[in-house]
N, C-alpha and C positions, 0 to 999 in steps of 0.2 A: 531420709525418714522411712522410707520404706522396708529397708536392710531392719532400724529399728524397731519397727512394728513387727517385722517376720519374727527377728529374734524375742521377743516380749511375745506373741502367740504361739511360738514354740515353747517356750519357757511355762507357760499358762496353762497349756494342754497338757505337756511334760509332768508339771505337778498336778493337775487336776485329773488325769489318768490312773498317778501312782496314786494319789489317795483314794481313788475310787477302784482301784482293785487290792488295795490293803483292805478294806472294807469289806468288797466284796466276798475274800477270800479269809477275812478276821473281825467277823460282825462283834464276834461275843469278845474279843481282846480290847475293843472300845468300848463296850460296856462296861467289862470289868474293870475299870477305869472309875468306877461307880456305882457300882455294885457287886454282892456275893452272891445274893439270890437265885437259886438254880433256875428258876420257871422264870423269873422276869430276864435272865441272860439268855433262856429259849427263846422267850419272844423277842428278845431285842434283836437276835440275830437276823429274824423273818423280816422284823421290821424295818432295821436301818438297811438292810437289802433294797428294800421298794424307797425306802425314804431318799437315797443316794444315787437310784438310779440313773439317772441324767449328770451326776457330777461330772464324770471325763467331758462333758461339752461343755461345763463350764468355764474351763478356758477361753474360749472366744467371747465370755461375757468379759470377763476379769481384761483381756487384753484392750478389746474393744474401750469397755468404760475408762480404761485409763489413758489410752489414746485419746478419748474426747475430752479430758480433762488435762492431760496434757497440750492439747491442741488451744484448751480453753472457750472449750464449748461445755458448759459445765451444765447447759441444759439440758443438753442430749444424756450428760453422761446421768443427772440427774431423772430424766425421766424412763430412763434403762433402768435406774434402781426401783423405781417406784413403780415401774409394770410389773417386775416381779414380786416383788413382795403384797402390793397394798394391790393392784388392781388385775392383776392375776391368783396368786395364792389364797387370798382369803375369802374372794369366791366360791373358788375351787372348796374350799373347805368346807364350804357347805352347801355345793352341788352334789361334788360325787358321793355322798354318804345317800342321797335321792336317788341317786344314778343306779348306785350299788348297792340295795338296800338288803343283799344280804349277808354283807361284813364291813358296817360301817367304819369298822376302827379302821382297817388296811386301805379305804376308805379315801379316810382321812388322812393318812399316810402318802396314799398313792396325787394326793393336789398339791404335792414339792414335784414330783418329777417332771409332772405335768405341765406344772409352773414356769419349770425351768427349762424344759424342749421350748416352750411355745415365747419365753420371755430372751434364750439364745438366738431365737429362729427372728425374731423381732431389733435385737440388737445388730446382728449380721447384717439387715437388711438392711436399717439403720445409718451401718457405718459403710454398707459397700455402695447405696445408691448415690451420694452425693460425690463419690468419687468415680462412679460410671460418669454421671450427667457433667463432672469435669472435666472428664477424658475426652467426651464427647464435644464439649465445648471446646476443648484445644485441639482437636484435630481439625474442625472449622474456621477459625480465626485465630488471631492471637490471643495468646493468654493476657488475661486482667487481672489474673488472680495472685497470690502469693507464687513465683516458683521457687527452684532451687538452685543455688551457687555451691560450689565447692569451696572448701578453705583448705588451704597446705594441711598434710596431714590427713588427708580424710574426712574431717568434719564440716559438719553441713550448718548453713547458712540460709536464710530468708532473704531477699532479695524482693522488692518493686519491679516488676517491667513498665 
């Protein structure tokens, strides 16, 4: 399971990287995607600059949340979703334009990034604490919990002890 996890957060970061420096490096090429407008593709470019910030970390959400849902913890991986969107970002949305009060729009802009450091940095913790506090518990006793069998082939297996 682990081999799988690594490969699924390298894969996540991999893409979450490339598209945050295609962006980075071709603000106005996603815009035009949606408009001709010369002044509104100026500002798009500024804008999905700050908007995007934080994307290359979002791989460790995307891996993270789907290991928990793979795992079938589908609370955890639901309320990873719901920090960042509903109980992070919409706050944000209407703090930093207070904060910032003298370019609300960028603003408004800049409580995605924000969002998503503070809702990755939350996810991480998330998913690395209960596998600290089991590593912990099997180096003390025996394990009670789920471990691992090999199956011919490589493939892994669930197992009771």
């Amino acid at each position: 399971m682990k081999a799988a996890f690594k490969l699924l957060l390298k894969a996540s970061l991999c893409y979450s990287t490339l598209l945050w420096a295609l962006v980075m490096l071709f603000p106005q090429g996603f815009a035009a995607m949606f408009t001709s407008d010369a002044a509104l593709l100026e500002f798009t470019g500024t804008a999905l600059r700050i908007y995007m910030a934080c994307l290359l970390l979002f791989g460790v959400q995307i891996a993270c949340q789907m290991t928990f849902t793979s795992l079938g913890n589908a609370k955890a991986s639901i309320l990873v979703a719901v920090m960042r969107k509903f109980i992070l970002l919409i706050p944000l949305i209407y703090l930093l334009p207070l904060l910032f009060s003298s370019n609300q729009t960028t603003a408004v802009y800049m409580a995605e990034p924000v969002a998503d450091f503070f809702a990755v940095s939350f996810t991480a913790v998330l998913f690395y604490l209960p596998i600290q506090k089991s590593s912990a518990a099997n180096c003390r006793t025996r394990p009670r919990m789920l471990a691992f069998g090999k199956l011919p082939k490589g493939r892994m297996m669930f197992r009771h002890d």
